[in-house]
Structure formats: structure tokens, C-alpha cells
C-alpha positions in Angstrom: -125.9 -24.3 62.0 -122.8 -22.8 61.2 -120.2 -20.4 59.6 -118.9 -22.3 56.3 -116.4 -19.8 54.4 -116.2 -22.8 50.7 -117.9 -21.5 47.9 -121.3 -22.6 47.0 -123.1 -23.2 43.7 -126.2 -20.9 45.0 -127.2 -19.3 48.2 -130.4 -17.8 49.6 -129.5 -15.4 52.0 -131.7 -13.3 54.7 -135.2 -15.8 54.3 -136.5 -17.3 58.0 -136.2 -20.8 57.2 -138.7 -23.3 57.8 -137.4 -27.0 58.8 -138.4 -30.2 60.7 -136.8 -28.7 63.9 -138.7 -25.4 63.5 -137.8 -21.6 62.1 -135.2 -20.0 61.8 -133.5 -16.9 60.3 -129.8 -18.2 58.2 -128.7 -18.9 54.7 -129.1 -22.3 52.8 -125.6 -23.1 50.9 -126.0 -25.0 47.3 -124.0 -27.5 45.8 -125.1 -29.8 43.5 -128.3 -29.5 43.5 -128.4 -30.5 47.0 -128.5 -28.4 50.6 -125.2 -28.9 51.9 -124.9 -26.2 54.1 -127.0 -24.2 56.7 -125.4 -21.7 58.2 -124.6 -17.6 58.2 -122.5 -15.6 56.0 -122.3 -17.7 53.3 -120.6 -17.3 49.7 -122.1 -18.9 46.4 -121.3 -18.2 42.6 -125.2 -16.9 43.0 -126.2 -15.2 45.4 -129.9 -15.1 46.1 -131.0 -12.6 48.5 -134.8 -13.6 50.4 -134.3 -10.8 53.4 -137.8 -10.3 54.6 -138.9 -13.8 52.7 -139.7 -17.3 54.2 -137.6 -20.3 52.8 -139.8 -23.5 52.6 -139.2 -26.8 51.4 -140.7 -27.0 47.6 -144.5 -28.2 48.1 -145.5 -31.6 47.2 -148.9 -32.5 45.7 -149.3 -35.5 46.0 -152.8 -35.7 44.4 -153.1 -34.6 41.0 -154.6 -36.0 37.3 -152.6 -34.8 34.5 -153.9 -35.6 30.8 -155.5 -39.0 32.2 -158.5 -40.7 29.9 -161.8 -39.3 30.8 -164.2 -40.8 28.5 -164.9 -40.5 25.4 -164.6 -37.1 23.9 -163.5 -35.7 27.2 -160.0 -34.4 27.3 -158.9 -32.8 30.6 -156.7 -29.6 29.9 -153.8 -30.1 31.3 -150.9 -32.1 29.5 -147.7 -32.2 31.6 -146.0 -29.0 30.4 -148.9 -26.7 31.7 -149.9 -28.5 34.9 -146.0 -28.2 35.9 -146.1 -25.1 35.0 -148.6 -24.0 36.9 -147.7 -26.8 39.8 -144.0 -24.3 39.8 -145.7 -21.0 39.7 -147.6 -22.4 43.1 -145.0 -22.9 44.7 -144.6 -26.9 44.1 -141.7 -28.8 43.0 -143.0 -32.5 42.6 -146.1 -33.5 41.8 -148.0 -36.9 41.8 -150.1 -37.5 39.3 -152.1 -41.2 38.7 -151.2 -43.6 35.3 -155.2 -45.4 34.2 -154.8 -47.7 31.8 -157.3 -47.1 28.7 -159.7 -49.9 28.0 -157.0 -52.0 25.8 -153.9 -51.3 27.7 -152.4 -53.6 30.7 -150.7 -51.1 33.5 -147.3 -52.1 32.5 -147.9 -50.5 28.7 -150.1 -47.7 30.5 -147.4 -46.9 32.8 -144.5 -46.6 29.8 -146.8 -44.5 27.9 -147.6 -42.4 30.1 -144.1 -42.0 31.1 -143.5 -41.3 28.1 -145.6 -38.1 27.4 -144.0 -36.5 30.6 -140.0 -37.0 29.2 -138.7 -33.6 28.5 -141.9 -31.5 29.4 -142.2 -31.0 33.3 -140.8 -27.9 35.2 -140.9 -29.7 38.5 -140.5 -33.6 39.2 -143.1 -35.8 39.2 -143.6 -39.3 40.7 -146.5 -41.6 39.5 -149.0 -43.2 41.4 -151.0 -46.2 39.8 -155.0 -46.7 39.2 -156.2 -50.2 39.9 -159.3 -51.0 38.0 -158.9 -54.4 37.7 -158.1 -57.2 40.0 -156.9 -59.7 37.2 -154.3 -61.9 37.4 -151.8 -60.4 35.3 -152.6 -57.1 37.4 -151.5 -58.8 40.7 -149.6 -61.3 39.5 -147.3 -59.3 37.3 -147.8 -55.4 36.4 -148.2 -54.3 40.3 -145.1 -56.2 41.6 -142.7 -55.2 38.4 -144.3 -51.5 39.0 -143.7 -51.5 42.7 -140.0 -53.1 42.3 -139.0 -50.0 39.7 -140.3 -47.3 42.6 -143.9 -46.9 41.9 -145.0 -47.4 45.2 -148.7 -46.7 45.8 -151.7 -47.5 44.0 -155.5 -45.7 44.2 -158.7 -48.2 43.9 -162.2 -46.5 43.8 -165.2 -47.7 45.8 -167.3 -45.5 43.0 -167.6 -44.9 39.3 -168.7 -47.8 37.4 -165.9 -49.5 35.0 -163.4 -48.0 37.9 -164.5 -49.3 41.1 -164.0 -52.8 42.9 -165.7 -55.0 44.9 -164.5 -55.1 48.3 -162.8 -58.7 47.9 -161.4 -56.9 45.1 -159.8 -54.8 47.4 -158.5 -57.3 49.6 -156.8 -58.9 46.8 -154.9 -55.3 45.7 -154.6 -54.8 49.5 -152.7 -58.2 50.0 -150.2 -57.1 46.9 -149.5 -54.3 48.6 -148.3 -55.7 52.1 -146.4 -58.2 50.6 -144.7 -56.0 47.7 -144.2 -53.2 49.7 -147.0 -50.5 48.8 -149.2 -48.1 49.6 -153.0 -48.2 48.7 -154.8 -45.0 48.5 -158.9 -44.9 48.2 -161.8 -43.2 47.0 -163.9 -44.0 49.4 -168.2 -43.0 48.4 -170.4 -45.8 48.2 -171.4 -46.2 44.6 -174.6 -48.0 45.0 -175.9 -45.2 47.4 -175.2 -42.6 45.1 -176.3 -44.1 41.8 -180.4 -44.7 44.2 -179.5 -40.8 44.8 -178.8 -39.7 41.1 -181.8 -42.1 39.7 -183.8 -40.7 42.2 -183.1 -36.8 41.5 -182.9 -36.8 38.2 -186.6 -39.1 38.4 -187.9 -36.0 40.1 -186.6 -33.8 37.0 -183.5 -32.3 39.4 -180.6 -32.1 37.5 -178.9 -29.0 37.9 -175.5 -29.1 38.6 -176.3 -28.6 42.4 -177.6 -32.0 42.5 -174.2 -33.4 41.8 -173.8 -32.7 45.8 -177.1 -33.5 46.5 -176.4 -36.8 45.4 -173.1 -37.9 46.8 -174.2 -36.8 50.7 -172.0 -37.2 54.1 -173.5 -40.5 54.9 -171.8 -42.0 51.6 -167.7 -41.1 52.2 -168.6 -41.4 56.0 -169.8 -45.4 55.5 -167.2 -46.1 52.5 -164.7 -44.4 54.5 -165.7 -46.7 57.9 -165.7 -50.1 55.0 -162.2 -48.5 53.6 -160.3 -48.9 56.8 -162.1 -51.8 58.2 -161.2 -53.7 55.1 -157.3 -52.3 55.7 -157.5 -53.3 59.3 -158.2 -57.0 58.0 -155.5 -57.1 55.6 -153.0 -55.7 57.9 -152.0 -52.8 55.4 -151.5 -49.1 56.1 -153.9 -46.8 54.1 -154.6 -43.5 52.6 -158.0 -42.0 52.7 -157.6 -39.4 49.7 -160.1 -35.9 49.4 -161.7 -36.3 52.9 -164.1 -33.4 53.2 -166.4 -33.3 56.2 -165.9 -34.5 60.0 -168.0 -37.8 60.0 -165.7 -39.1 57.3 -162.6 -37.7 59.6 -164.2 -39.5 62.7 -163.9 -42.4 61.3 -160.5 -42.1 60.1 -159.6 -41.4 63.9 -161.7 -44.6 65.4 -160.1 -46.5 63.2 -156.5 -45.4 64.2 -157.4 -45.6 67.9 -158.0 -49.4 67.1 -154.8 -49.3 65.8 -155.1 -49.2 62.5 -152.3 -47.5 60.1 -154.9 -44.6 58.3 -153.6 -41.6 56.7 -155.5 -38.9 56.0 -155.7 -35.8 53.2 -157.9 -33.6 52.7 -158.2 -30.0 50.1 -158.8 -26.6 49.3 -162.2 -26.6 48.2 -163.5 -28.9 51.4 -161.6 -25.4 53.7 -163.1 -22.7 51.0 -166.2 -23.5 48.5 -169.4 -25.4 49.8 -172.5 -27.2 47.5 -173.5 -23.2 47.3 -171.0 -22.8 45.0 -172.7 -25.3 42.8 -176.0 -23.5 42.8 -174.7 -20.4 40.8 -177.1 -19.0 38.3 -177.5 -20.9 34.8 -174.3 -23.3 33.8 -171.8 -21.8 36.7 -172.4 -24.3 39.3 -170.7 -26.9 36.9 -167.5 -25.2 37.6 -167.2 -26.5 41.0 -168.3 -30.1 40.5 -166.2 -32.6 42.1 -166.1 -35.9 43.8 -166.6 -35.7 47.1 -168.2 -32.3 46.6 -167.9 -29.3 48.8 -170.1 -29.6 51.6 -171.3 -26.5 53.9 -169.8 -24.1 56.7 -170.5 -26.8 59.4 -168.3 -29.3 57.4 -165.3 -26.7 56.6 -165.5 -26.4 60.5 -164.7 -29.9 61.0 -162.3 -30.1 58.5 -160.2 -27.0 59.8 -160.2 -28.7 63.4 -158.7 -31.7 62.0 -155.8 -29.5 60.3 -155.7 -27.6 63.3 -155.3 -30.6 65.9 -153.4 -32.8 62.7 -155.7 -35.7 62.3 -155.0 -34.3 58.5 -151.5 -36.0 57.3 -151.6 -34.3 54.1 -153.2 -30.7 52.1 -153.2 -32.3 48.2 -154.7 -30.4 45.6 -157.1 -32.7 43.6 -156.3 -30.8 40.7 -158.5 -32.1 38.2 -158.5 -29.9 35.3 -161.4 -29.2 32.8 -162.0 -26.4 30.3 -165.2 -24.8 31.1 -166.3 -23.6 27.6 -165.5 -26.7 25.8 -167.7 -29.7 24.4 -164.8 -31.5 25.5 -164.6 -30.2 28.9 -167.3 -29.0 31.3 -169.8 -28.3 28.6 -170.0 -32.0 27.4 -172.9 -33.1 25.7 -175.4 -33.8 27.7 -174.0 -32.1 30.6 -176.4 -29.3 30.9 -179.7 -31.8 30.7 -177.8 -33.6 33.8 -175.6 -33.1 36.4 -174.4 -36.5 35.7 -173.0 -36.0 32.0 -170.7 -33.2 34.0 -167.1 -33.7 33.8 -166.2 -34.3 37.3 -163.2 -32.5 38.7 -161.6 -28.7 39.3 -158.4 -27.5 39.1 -156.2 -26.3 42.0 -152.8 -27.2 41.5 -151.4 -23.4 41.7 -153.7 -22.0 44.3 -153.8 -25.2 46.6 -150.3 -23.5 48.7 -151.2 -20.0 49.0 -154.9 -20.6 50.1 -154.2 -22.9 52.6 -151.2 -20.1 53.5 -153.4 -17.5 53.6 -156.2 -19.3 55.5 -154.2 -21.0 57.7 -150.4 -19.2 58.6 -151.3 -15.8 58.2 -155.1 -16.2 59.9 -153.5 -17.8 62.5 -154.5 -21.0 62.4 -152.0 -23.5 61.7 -147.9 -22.7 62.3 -145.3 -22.4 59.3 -143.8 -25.8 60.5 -147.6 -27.2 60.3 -147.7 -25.7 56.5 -144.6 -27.4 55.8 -145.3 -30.5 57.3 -148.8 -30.7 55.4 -148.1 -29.3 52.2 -144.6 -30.9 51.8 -142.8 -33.0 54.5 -145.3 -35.7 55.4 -146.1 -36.4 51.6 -142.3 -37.2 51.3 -142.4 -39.1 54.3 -145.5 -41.4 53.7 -144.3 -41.7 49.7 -141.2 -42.7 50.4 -139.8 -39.8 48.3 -136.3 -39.9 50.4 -134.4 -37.0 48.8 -137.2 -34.0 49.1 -139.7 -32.5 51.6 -137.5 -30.7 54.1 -135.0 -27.9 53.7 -131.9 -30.0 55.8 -128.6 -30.5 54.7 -128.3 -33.5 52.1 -132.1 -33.0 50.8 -132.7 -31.8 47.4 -132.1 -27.9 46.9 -136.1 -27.6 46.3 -137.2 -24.6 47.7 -139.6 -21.8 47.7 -139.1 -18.1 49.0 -142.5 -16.8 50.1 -143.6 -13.2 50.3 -145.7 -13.9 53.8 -147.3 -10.0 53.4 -148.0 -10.1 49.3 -151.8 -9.9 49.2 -153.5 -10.3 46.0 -156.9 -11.7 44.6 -156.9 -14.9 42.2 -157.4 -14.7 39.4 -157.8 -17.0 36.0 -155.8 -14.6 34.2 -152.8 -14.7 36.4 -152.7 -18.5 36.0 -150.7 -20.8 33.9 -152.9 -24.1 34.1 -154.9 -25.4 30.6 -158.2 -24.5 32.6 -159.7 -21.5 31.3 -161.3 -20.9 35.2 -160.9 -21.1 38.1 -163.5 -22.1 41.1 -161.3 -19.2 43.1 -161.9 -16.6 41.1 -162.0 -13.1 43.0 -160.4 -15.2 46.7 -158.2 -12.8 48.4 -154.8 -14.5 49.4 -152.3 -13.0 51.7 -149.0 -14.4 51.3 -147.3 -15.8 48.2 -144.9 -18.0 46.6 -142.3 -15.3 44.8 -139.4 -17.7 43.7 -139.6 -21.8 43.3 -136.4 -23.8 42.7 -135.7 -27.6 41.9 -132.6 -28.9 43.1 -131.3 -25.5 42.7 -132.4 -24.6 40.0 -135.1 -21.0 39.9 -138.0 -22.4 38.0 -140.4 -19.4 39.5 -139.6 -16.0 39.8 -142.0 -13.6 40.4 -145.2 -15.3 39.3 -143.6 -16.3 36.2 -142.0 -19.5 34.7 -138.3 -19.6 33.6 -135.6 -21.9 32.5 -135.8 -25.4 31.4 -138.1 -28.4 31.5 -135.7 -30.1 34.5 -138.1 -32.1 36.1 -137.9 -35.8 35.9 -139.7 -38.7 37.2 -138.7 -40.1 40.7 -138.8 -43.3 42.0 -139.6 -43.6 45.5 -138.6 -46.1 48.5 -141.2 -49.0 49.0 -143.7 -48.5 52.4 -143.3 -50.4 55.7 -146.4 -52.7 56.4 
């Protein structure tokens, strides 16, 4: 670092600055839209002073569904203006949400589409991740290689829902695009025919309160799809992501499979750290608030999972955000949904809250460092994505940032929030420490809680993944 007397575009003066090689209190010089400079007395056209603030790099998310098919009738409540929105007012400046195809559409015309309903509405930048349903020819053969070559580098298959999952070989065949195209593979990994004996079986029995969502989708099920996930990457010779981990059987795995060499990453969430099946079990209709796939587990569980971002078995804190409308026939309140948990709408929304609880739970209880909070929430996402340009505040990154206010303590709450949910599962949590200002290469898109300027954000294509 050092004294640079040229003119910036911006600068953030007076924050402690959190990068790669630790913390530290300078400015961050501007021009751009890139960091070009970090350094002490600095001069920009603006001046932004962050005395008493942390400077961190923007957060990446790199686990989020934004206005994705759902079934019929079912319309999740976000569309790309609101969940970057809310994605900017939590301290986020990329997300990565997933393109599905609908029943008729190959992933090629999916993919344009989709990308088409995000031009001109997103407040951070997004980069796409693809859904593979099918293991088709033209898939394999065609969409996922074109895909991959224009910077859509990782794809999600699902060892559950019927009409989304594949069969193992199935697998192996998306698997074997991805090593030699250059790709990632993310999973879902619960074992489908286990929970659909489990769901049969409770709602046989007459249990079908939402509780029995959780019920139904135990440990054993993620722990021994988990275990097949990264056994079936060890024999295709791929690295792999192992998305929404929530307990420590699931997690054990993940680390037996890496000490036999295997390439695993590993992400886990705010609601496996905060809610458990519990929260499921609220009086009449409530528990449906907090059904999702895995589902919260129990104090023993959020244990586990803390040790693992403690020790950093974790790679990456995503959000899941999933987002439903609670008192909607379209949303939670389906028809149907409250004879059976499994007519439910599965998935919460977190997008805005997922940065300042882990903040608040981790850097200012003392559990994890600022440089751990970064690396999590941020830096490794850019760094396994192959999203060159962002994730770190050094010089020749993208200017995204956030100034954080470490002793702000406030309680969330839905009315404070800018997503299309009209909940939240967090209702009432008490947060220390808050994102105050968020800005994309340069660019304030936050400022105090609220959105400002334009719709920036564009789509980013992303380096391929080294085998």
C-alpha cells in the first residue's frame, strides 16, 4: 500500500479493509469501475468517507432461484428486479441464480429466455448456473458444450424430485461433459426413493403437517446421497459441489471423500446455522413458512455445521434463497398444501439476511474472523466459479464493495425487506452488524438500507474450471 496523489473517480476513506492478505485500516482509490489503488490520503471526484466502517469485497451468492418454473400454478415471488434488490440491500453484488428449462423448451432456448427477462432489471450482476434434467443427446451433445463455451460454467443435477432427478449413470454422463468441456457440476444430493417410503409412509399414518416435511427427508438421506454424490465424482475424475449441506454426517462424508483425494466442495446456509424442524412445528399453517429441502435439522446438527465453518471444511455460506409468498394460492398456500406437507411449495427466502446473520453469528460472536467472512461469503465463490474480476477488494478487481456498520444492531424484520416474499423465516432475529452502503463496480447501489440509482447489473460470463 501506498501514497498515490492522481485523482480518482471515487474513494472510500477511513473503513478497515478486509482482503485476501488480511485487514487493514487505508483508502480504496476508483477508477473505472475498477480498484486501482490502495493506499492513504487519497483524492477522488467522490469522496466517500467509511471512518469507523469495514470495507468488504461485495458478497456473492452463489445459490439462488429467481422467477424459475415451479409447477403449475406456482409462481415464486421474486422476478429479477426485486431479488437484486433485495440481493443489493444485503450486502451482495452478484448473484447466481439457476436457468430450468420448462417442459417444451431445450436449455439453449431456456437459457436465452431467461436471459432475457434479467436485461435491464438487476441492481447487482448476476451469473447463471444451468439445471440438468435430462441426459439426452442434444443436452450433452450440444446445449451444455455451446453453454459452457459462452461462460456458463457449472451445471446442478438433483438426486430427488421426480421429473428433475437422474439416475446415477445419468450423472456420469453430465459428469463426463463437464471434465471434458470444462465445468463444474453442483448436486442435490437426498435420496429420492428413501424419502418418497418416508412421505407414503407418514402421510399413510394421517401425518401431514408441515413438520413432516422434515420428518420425511432425515440425516440418513443427504448423508448416503451425499457419500453416492462424491463417489460417483471420484469415478469420473470431476471436481464437485455439494450444495445446502446441513448436518455433520453429510459433512463427514464430504471430508472422507477429500481425504481420498477427491476434488469436493462444500456450502452450506443460514437456516442449517439458525432454524431447526422446530420451526416447522409452529401452530396451525406457520410451519409451512420454513419448509425447505434439506430442512433444518436440530441444535446437535447446527453444532456440526458451525465446526465445519469454524475449522473450513465449508468452502462457501450461499443463501438458497427460494422465494414464496406465504398468503398466496400461488405460493405457500397452494392447493392442497394444507391437507399435505407434500403439496407445500418447497423453499424460503434469504437472499438479504444470508450476510448479516452469518455476520452477526459468526464475526461479532466470535466465531469465525472478518477474512473467514469474506472468504466464505465472497472470495471462494469467485474463485471456484471462475468469476475472475470480483470477490476480493485488490487492486485491478471490480470496485464491488460493501461498507459495514460492525456495531449497528437491529432485529429483522419483513417490513424492512425488499424481496417479493411477504415473510420472512427470520422474523424477530436480532443481528449485530450491518451492511450500510453496497457498490458495483463503483457504483452506490445501497445506501442506508435503501436501493438507489440504476439497474447496472449485467450478466457475467465466467472462466471454465480445471478438472
Amino acid at each position: 500500500m501506498q501514497g498515490q496523489l492522481s485523482t480518482h473517480d471515487t474513494v472510500i476513506s477511513g473503513a478497515r479493509v478486509v482482503t485476501p492478505a488480511g485487514a487493514a485500516q487505508c483508502d480504496i482509490g476508483i477508477r473505472d469501475g475498477r480498484i486501482v489503488t490502495l493506499g492513504t490520503d487519497l483524492s477522488g471526484n467522490e469522496m466517500i468517507d467509511a471512518t469507523g466502517l469495514i470495507a468488504m469485497p461485495g458478497g456473492i451468492d452463489s445459490h439462488v432461484h429467481i422467477a424459475q418454473p415451479s409447477g403449475p400454478g406456482i409462481e415464486m415471488a421474486d422476478d429479477f428486479a426485486s431479488a437484486t434488490r433485495a440481493a443489493a440491500c444485503g450486502g451482495n453484488t452478484l448473484v447466481m441464480p439457476f436457468v430450468l428449462p420448462d417442459e417444451d423448451q431445450s436449455l439453449r432456448e431456456a437459457t436465452v429466455a431467461y436471459l432475457a427477462r434479467a436485461e435491464g432489471q438487476c441492481l447487482t450482476d448476476i451469473s447463471c448456473h444451468l439445471i440438468v434434467k435430462s441426459a439426452d443427446p442434444v443436452t450433452l451433445g450440444q446445449d451444455l458444450p455451446a453453454l459452457i463455451a459462452q461462460g456458463l460454467t457449472s451445471f446442478k443435477v438433483f438426486m430427488t424430485y421426480e421429473g428433475m432427478r437422474l439416475k446415477d449413470s445419468e450423472i456420469l454422463q453430465v459428469m463426463d461433459v463437464a471434465k471434458g468441456q470444462g465445468a463444474l457440476t453442483l448436486v442435490h444430493a437426498e435420496n429420492e426413493d428413501a424419502i418418497e417410503y418416508l412421505r407414503d409412509k407418514a402421510e399413510r399414518a394421517g401425518d401431514t403437517a408441515p413438520v413432516f416435511h422434515a420428518r420425511s427427508r432425515p440425516v440418513p438421506v443427504e448423508r448416503e446421497a451425499t457419500h453416492r454424490a462424491t463417489t460417483l465424482a471420484e469415478v469420473a475424475g470431476v471436481p464437485l459441489m455439494v450444495v445446502h449441506v446441513s448436518n455433520g454426517a453429510a459433512l463427514e462424508e464430504i471430508r472422507r471423500a477429500k481425504d481420498r483425494g477427491v476434488k469436493v466442495y462444500a456450502e452450506t446456509c443460514p437456516q442449517y446455522i439458525t432454524l431447526t424442524a422446530d420451526d416447522l412445528d409452529r401452530a396451525g399453517f406457520e410451519g409451512a413458512k420454513c419448509v425447505c429441502s434439506p430442512p433444518p435439522r436440530d441444535t446437535h446438527e447446527q453444532a456440526a455445521i458451525w465446526a465445519g465453518l469454524e475449522q473450513g471444511a465449508f468452502d462457501v455460506f450461499s443463501s438458497d434463497h427460494c422465494p414464496f409468498r406465504f398468503a398466496d394460492e400461488k405460493g405457500k398456500d397452494a392447493p392442497g398444501a394444507r391437507d399435505s406437507f407434500r403439496n407445500i411449495p418447497n423453499g424460503i427466502p434469504g437472499v438479504e439476511t444470508r450476510l448479516p446473520i452469518l455476520f452477526s453469528e459468526g464475526v461479532s460472536k466470535g466465531r469465525i474472523s472478518l477474512e473467514a467472512f469474506a472468504a466464505l461469503t465472497a472470495t471462494n465463490h469467485a474463485r471456484i466459479y471462475g468469476l475472475t474480476n470480483k470477490g476480493a477488494l485488490m487492486v485491478g478487481k471490480d470496485a464491488d464493495i460493501v461498507l459495514w456498520d460492525p456495531t449497528l444492531t437491529k432485529a429483522i424484520t419483513q417490513g424492512d425487506l425488499h424481496h417479493g416474499s411477504d415473510y420472512t423465516p427470520w422474523e424477530g432475529f436480532a443481528v449485530t452488524g450491518w451492511p450500510v452502503r453496497t457498490l458495483l463496480r463503483g457504483q452506490t447501489v445501497m445506501e442506508n438500507g435503501a436501493p438507489v440509482g440504476a439497474a447496472i447489473g449485467r450478466h457475467i460470463a465466467r472462466d471454465k474450471v480445471a478438472a
